[in-house]
PDB file of N, CA, C and O in Angstrom:
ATOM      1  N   UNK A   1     102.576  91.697 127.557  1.00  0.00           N
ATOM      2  CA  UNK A   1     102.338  92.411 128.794  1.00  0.00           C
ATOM      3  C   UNK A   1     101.390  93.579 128.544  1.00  0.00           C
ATOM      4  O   UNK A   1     101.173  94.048 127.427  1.00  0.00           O
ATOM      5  N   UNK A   2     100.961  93.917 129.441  1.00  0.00           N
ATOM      6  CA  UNK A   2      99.915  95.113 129.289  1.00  0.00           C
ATOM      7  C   UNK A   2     100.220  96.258 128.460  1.00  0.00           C
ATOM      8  O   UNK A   2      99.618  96.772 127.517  1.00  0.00           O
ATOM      9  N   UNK A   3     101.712  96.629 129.267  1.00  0.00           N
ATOM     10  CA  UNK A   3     102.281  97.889 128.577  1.00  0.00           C
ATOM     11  C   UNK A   3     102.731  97.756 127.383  1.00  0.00           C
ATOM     12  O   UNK A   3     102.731  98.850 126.819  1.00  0.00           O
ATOM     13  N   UNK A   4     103.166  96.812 126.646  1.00  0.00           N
ATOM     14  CA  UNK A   4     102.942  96.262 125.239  1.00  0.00           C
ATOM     15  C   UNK A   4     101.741  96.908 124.379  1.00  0.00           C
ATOM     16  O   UNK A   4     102.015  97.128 123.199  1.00  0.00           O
ATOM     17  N   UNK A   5     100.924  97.116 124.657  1.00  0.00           N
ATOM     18  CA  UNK A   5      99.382  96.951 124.186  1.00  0.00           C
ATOM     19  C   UNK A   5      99.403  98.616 123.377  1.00  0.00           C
ATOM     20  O   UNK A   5      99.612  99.466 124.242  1.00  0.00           O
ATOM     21  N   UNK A   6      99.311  98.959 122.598  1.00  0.00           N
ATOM     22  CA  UNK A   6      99.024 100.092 122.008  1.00  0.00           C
ATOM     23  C   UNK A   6      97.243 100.170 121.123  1.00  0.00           C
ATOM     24  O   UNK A   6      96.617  99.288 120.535  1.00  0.00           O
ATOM     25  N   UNK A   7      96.965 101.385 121.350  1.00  0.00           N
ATOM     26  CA  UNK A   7      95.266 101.305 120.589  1.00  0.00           C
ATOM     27  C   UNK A   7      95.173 102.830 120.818  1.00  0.00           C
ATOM     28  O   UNK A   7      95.203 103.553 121.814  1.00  0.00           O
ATOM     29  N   UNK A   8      95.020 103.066 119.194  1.00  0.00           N
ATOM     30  CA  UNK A   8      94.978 104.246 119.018  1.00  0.00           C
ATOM     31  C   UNK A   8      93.878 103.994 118.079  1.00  0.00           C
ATOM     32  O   UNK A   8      94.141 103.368 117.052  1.00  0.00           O
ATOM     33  N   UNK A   9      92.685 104.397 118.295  1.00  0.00           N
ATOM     34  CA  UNK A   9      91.090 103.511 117.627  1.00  0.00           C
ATOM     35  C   UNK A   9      91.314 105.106 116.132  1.00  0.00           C
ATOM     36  O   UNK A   9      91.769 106.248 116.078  1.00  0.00           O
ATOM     37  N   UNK A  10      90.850 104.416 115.510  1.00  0.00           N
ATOM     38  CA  UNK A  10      90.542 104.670 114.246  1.00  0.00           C
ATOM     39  C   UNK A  10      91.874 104.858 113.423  1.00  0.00           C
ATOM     40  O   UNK A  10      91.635 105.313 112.304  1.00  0.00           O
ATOM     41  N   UNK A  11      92.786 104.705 113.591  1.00  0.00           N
ATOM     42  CA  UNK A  11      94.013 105.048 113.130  1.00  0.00           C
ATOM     43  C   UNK A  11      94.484 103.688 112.221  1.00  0.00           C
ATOM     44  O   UNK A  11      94.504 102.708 112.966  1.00  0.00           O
ATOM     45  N   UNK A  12      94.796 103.411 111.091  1.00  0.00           N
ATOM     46  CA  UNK A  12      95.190 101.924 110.300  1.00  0.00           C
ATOM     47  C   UNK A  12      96.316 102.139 110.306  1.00  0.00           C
ATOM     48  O   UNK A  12      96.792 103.050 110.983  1.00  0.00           O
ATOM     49  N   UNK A  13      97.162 101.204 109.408  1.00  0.00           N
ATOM     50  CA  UNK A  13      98.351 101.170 109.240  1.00  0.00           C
ATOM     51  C   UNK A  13      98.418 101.745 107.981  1.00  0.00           C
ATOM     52  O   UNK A  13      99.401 102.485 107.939  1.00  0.00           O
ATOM     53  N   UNK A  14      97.695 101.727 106.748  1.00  0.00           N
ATOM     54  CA  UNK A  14      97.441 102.785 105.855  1.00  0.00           C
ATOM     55  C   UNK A  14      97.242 103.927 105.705  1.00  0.00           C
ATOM     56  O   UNK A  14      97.440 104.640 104.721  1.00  0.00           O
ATOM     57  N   UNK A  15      96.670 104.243 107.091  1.00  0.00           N
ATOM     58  CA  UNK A  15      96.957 105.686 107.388  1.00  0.00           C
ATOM     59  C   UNK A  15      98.021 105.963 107.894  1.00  0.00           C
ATOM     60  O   UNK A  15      98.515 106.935 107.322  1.00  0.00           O
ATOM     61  N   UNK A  16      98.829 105.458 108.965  1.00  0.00           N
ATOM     62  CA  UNK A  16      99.834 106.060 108.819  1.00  0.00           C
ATOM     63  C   UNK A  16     101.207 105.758 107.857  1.00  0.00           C
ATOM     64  O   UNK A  16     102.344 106.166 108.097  1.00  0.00           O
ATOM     65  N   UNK A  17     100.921 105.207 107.089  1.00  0.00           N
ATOM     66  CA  UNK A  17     101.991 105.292 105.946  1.00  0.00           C
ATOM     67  C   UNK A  17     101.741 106.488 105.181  1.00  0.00           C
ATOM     68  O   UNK A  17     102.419 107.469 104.876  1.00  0.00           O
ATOM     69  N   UNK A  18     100.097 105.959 104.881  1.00  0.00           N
ATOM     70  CA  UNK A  18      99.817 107.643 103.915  1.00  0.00           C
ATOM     71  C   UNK A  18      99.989 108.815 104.613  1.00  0.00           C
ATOM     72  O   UNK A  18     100.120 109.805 103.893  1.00  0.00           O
ATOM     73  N   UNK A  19     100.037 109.039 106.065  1.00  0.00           N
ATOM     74  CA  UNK A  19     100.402 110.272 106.825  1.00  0.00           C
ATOM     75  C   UNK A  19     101.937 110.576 106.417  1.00  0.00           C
ATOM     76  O   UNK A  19     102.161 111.588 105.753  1.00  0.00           O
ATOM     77  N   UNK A  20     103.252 109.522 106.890  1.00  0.00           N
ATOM     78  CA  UNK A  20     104.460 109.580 106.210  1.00  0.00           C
ATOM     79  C   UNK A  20     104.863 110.050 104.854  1.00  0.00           C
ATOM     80  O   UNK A  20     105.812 110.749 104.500  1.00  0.00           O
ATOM     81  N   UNK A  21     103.933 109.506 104.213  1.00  0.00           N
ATOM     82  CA  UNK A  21     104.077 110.109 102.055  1.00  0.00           C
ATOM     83  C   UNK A  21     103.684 111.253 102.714  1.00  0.00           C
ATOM     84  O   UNK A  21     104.668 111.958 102.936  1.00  0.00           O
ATOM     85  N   UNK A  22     102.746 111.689 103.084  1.00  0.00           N
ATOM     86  CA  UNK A  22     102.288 113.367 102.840  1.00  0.00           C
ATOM     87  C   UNK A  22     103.172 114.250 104.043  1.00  0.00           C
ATOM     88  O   UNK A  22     102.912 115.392 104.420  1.00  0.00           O
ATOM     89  N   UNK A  23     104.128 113.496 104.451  1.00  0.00           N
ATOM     90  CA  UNK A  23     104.569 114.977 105.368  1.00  0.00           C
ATOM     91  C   UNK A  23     106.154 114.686 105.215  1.00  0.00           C
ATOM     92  O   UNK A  23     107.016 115.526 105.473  1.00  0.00           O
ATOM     93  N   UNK A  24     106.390 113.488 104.798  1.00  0.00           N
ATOM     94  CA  UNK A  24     107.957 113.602 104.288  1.00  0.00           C
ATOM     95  C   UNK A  24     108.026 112.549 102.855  1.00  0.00           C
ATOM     96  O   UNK A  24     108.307 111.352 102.912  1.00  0.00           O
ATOM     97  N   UNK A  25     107.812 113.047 102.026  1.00  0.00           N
ATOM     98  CA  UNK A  25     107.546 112.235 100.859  1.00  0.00           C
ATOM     99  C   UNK A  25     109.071 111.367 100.028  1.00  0.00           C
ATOM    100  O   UNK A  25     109.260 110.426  99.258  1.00  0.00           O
ATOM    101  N   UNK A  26     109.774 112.250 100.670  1.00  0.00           N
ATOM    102  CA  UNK A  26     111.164 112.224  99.902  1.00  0.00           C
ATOM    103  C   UNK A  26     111.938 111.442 100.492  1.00  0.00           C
ATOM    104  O   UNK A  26     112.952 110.974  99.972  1.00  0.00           O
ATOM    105  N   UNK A  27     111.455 111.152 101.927  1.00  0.00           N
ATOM    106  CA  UNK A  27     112.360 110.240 103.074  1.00  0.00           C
ATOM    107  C   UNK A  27     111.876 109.005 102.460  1.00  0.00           C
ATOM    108  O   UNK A  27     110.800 108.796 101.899  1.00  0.00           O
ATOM    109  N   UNK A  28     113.166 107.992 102.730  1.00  0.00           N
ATOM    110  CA  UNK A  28     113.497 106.396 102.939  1.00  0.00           C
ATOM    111  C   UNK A  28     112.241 106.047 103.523  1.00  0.00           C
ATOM    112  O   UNK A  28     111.923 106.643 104.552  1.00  0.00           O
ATOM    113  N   UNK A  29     111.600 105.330 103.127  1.00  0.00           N
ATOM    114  CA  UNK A  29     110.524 103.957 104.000  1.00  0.00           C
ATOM    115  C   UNK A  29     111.061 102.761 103.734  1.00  0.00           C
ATOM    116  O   UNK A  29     110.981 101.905 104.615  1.00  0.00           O
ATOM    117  N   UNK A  30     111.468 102.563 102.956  1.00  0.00           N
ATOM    118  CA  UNK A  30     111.889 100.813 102.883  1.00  0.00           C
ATOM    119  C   UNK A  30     113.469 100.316 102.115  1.00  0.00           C
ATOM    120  O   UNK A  30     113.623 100.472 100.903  1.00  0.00           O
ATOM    121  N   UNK A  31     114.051  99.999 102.579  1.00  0.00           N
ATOM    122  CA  UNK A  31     114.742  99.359 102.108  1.00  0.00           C
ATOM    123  C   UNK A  31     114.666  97.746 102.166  1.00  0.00           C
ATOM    124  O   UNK A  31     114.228  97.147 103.149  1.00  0.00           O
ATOM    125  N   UNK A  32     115.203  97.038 100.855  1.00  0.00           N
ATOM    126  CA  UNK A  32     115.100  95.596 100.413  1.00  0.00           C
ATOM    127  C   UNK A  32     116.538  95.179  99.855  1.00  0.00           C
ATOM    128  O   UNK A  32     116.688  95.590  98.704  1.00  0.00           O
ATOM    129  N   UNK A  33     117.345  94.662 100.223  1.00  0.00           N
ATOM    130  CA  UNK A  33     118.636  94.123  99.538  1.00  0.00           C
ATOM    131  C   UNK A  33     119.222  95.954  99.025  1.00  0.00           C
ATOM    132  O   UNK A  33     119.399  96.921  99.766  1.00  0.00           O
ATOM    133  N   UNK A  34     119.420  95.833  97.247  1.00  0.00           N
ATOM    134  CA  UNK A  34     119.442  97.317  96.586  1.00  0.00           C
ATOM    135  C   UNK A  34     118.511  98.131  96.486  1.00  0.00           C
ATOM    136  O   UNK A  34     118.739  99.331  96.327  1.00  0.00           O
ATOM    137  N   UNK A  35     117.288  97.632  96.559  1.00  0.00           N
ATOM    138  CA  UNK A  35     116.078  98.401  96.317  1.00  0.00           C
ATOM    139  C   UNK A  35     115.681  99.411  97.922  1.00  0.00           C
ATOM    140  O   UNK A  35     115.798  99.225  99.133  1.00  0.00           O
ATOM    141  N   UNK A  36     115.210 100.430  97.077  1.00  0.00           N
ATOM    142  CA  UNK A  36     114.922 101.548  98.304  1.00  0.00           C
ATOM    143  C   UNK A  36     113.753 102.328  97.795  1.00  0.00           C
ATOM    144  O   UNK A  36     113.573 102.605  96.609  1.00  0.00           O
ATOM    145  N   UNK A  37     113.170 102.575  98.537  1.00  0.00           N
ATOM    146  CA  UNK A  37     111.724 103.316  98.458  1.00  0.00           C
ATOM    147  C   UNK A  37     111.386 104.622  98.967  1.00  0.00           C
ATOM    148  O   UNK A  37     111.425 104.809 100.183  1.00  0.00           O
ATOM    149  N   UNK A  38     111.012 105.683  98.059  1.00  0.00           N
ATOM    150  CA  UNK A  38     110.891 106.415  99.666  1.00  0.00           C
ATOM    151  C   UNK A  38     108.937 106.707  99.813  1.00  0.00           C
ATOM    152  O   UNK A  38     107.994 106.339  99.113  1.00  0.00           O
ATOM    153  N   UNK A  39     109.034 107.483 101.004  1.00  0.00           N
ATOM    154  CA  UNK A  39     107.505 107.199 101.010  1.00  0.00           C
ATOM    155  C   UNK A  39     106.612 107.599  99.996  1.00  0.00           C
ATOM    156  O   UNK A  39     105.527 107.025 100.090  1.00  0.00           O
ATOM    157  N   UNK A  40     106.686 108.229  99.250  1.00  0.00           N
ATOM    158  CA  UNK A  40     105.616 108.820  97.881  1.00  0.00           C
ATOM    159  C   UNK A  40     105.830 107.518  97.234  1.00  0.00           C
ATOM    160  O   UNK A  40     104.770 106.910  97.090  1.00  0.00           O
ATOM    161  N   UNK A  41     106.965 106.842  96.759  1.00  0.00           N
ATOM    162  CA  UNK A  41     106.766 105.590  95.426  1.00  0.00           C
ATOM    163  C   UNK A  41     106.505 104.433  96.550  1.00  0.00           C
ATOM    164  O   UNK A  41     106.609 103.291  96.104  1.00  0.00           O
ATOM    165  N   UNK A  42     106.212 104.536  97.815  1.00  0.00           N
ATOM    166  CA  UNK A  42     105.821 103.383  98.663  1.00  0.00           C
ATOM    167  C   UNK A  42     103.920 103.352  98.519  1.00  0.00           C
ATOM    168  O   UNK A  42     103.069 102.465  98.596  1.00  0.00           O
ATOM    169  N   UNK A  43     103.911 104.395  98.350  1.00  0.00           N
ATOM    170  CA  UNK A  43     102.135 104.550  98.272  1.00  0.00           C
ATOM    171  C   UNK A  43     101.969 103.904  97.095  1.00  0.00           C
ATOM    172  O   UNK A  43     101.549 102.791  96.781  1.00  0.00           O
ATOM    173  N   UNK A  44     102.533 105.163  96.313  1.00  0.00           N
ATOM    174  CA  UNK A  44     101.835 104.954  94.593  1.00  0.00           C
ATOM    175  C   UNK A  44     102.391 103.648  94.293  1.00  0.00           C
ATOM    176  O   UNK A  44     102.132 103.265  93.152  1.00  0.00           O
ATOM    177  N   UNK A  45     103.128 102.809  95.050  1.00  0.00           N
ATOM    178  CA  UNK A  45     103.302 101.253  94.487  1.00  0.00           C
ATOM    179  C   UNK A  45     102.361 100.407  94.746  1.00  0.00           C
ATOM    180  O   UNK A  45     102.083  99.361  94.160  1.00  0.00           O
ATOM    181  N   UNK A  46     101.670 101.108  96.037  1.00  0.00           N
ATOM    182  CA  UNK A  46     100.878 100.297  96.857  1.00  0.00           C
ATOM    183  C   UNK A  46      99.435 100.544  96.312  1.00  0.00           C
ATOM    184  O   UNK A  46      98.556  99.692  96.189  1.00  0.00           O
ATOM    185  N   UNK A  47      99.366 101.742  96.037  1.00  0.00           N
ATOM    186  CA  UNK A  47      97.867 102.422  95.012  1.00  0.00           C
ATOM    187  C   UNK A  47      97.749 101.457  93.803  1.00  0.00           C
ATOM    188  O   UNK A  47      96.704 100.952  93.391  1.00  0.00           O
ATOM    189  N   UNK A  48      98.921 101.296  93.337  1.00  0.00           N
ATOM    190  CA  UNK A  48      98.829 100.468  91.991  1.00  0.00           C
ATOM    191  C   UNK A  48      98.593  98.859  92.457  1.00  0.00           C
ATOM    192  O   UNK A  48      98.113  98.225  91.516  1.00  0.00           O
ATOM    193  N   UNK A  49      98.780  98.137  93.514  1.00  0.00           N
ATOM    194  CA  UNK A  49      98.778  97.030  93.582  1.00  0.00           C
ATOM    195  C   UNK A  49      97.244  96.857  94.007  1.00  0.00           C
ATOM    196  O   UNK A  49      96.551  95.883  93.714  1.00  0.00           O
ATOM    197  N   UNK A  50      96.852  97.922  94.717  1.00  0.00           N
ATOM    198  CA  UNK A  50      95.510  97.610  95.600  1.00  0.00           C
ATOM    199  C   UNK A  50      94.263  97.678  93.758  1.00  0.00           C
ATOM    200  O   UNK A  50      93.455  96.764  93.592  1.00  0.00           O
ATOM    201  N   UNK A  51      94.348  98.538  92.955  1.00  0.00           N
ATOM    202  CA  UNK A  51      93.978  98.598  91.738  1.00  0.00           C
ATOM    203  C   UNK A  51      94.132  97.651  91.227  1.00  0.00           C
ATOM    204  O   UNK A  51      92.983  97.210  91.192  1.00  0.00           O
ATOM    205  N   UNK A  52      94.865  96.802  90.669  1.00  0.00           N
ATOM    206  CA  UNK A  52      94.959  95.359  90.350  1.00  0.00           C
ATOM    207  C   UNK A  52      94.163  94.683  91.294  1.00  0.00           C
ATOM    208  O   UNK A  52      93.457  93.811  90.788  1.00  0.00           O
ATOM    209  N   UNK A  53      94.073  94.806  92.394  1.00  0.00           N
ATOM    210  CA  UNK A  53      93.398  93.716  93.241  1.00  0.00           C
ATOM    211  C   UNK A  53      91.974  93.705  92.544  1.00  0.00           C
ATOM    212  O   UNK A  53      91.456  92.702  92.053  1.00  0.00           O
ATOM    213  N   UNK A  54      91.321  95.200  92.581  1.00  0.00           N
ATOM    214  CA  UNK A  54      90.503  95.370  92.628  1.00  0.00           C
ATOM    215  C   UNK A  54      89.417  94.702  91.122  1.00  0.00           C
ATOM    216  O   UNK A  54      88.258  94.286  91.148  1.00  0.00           O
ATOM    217  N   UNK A  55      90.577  94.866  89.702  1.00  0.00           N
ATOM    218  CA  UNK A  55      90.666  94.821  88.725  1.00  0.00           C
ATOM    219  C   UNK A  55      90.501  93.182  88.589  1.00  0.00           C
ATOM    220  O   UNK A  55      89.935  92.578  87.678  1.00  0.00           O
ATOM    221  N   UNK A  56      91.066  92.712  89.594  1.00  0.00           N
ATOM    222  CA  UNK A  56      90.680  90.833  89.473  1.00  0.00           C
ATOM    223  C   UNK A  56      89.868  90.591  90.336  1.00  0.00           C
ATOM    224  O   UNK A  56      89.947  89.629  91.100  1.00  0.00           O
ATOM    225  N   UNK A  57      88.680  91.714  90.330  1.00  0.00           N
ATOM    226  CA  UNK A  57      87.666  91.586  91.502  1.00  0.00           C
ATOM    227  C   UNK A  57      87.312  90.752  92.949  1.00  0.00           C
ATOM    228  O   UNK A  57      86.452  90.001  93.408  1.00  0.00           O
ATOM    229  N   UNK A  58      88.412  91.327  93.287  1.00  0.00           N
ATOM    230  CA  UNK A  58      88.816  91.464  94.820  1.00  0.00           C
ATOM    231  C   UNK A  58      87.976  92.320  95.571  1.00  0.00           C
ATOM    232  O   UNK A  58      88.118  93.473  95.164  1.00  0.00           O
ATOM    233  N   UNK A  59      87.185  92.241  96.469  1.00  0.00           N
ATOM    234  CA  UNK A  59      86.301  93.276  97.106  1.00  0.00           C
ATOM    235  C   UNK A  59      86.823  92.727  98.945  1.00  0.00           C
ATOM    236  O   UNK A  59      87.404  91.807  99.522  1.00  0.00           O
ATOM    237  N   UNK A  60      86.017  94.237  99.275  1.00  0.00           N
ATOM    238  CA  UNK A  60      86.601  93.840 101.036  1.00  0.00           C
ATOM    239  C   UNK A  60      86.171  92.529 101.670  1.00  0.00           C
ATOM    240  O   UNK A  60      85.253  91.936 101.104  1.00  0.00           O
ATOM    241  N   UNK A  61      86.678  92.013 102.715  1.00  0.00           N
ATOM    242  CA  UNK A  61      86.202  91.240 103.120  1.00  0.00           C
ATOM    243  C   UNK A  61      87.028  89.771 102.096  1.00  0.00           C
ATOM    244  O   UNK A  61      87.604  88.905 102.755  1.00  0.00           O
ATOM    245  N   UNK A  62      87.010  89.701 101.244  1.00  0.00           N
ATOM    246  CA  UNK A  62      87.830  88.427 100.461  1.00  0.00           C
ATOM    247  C   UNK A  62      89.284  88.083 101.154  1.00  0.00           C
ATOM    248  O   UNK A  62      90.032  89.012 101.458  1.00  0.00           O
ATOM    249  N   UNK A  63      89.586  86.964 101.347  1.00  0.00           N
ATOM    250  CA  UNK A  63      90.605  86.339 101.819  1.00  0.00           C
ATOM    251  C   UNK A  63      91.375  86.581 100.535  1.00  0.00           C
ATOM    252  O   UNK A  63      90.803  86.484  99.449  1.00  0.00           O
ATOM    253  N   UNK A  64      92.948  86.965 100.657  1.00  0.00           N
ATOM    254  CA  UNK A  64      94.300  87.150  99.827  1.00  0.00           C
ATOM    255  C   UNK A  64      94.861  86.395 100.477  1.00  0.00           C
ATOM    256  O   UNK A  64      94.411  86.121 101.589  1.00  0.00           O
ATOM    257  N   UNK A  65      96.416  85.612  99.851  1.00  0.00           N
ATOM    258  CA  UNK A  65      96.992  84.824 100.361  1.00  0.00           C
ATOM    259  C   UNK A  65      98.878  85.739  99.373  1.00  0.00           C
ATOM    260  O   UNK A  65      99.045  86.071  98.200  1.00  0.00           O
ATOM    261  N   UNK A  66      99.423  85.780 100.055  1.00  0.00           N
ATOM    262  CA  UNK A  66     100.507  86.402  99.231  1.00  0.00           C
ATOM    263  C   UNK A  66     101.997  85.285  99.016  1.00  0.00           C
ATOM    264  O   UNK A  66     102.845  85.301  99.908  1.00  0.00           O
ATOM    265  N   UNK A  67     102.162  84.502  97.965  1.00  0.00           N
ATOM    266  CA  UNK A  67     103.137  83.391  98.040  1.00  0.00           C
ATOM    267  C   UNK A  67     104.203  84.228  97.660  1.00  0.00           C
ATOM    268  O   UNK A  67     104.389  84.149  96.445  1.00  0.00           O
ATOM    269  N   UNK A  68     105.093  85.118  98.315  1.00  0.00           N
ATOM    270  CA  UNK A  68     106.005  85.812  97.172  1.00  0.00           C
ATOM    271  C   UNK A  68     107.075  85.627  98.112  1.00  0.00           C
ATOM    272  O   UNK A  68     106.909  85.353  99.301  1.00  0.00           O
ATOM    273  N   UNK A  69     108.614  85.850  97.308  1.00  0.00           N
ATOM    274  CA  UNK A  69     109.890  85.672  97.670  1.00  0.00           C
ATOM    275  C   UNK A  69     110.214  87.235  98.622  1.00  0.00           C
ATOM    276  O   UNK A  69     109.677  88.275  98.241  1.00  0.00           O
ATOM    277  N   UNK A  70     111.297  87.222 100.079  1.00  0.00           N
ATOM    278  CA  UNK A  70     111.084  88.457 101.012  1.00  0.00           C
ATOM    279  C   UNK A  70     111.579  89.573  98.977  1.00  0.00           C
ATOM    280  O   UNK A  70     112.472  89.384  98.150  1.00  0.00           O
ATOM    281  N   UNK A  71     110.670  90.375  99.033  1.00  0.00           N
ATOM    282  CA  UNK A  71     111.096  91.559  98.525  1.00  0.00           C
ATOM    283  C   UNK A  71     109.696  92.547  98.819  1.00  0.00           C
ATOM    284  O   UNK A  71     108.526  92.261  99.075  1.00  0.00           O
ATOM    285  N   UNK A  72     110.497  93.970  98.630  1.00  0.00           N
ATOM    286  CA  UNK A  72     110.111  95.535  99.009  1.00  0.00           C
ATOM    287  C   UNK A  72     108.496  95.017  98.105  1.00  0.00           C
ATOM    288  O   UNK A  72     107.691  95.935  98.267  1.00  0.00           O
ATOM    289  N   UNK A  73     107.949  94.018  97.369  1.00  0.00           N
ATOM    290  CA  UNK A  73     106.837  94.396  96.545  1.00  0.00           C
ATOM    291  C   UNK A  73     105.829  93.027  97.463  1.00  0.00           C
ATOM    292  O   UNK A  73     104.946  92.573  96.735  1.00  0.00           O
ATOM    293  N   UNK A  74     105.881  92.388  98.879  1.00  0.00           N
ATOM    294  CA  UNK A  74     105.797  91.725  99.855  1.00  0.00           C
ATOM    295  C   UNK A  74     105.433  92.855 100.337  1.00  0.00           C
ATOM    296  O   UNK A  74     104.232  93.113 100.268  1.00  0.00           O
ATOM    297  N   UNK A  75     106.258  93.750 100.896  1.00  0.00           N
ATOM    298  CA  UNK A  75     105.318  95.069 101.853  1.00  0.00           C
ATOM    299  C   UNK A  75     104.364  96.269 101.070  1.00  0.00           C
ATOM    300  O   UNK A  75     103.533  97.111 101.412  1.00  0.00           O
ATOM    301  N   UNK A  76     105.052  95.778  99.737  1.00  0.00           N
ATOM    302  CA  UNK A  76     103.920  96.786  98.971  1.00  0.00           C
ATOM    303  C   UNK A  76     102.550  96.090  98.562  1.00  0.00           C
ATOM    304  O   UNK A  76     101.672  96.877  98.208  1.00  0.00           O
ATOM    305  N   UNK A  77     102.283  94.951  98.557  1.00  0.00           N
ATOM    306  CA  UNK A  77     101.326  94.383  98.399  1.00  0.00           C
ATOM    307  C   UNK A  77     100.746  94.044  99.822  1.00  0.00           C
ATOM    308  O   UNK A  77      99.639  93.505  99.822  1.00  0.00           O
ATOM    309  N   UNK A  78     101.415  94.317 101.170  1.00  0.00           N
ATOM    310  CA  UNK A  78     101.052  94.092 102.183  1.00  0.00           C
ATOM    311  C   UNK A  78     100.201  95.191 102.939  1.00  0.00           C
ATOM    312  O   UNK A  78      99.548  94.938 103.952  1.00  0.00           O
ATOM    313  N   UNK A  79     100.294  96.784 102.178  1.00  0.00           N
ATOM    314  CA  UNK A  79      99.844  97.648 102.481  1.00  0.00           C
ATOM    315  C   UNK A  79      98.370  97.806 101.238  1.00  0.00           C
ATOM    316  O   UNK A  79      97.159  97.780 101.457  1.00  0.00           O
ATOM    317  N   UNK A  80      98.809  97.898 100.505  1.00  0.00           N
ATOM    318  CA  UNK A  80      97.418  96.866  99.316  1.00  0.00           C
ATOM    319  C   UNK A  80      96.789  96.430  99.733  1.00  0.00           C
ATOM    320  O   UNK A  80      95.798  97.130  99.520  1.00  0.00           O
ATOM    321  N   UNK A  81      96.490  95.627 100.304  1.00  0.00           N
ATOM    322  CA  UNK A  81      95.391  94.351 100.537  1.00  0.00           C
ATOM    323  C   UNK A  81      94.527  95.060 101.239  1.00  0.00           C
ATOM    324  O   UNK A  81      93.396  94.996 100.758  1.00  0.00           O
ATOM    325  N   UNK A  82      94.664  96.095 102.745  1.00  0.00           N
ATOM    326  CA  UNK A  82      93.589  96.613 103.247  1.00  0.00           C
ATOM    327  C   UNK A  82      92.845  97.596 102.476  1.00  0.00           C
ATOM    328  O   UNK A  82      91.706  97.844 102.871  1.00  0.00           O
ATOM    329  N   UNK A  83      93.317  98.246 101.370  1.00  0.00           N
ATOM    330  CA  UNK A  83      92.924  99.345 100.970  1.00  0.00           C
ATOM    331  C   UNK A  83      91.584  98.576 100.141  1.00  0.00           C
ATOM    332  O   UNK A  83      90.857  99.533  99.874  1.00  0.00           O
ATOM    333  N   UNK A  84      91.082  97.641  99.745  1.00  0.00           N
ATOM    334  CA  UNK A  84      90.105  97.035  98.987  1.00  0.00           C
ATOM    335  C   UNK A  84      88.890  97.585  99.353  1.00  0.00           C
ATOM    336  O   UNK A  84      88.911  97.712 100.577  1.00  0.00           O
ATOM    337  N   UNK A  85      87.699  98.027  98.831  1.00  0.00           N
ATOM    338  CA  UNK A  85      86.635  98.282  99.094  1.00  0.00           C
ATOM    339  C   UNK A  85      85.600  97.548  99.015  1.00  0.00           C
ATOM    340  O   UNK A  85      84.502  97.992  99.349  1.00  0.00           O
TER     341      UNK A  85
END
């Protein structure tokens, strides 16, 4: 429906996660089964995965495909993938 529709232009979803790490770093972002995250080790998990990408020369624009079982490193590699340059 229309009112569904949200667009807030220039704003990613990487940004606002990285807005969350920098203004409550210490708060919960994810929980997975036992595993829990809070937003600072949700970045720097995600900093480290997007670095590997990059490291198996991954550049923007390249198609990723992610075959992985539901766990917390599924949304950390899900916030990864845009960060590629």
């Amino acid at each position: 429906s229309e009112h569904s529709k949200v667009s807030i232009p220039g704003i990613t979803i990487p940004d606002v996660v990285s807005g969350y790490a920098y203004r409550t770093p210490d708060a919960e972002a994810l929980v997975c089964g036992d595993q829990r995250l809070t937003w600072s080790q949700f970045v720097t998990r995600s900093t480290r995965g997007a670095n590997a990408l990059i490291r198996a020369r991954l550049n923007k624009g390249d198609k990723v495909c992610l075959l992985m079982a539901n766990s917390a490193e599924v949304a950390v590699m899900m916030k990864a993938t845009p960060c590629l340059n």
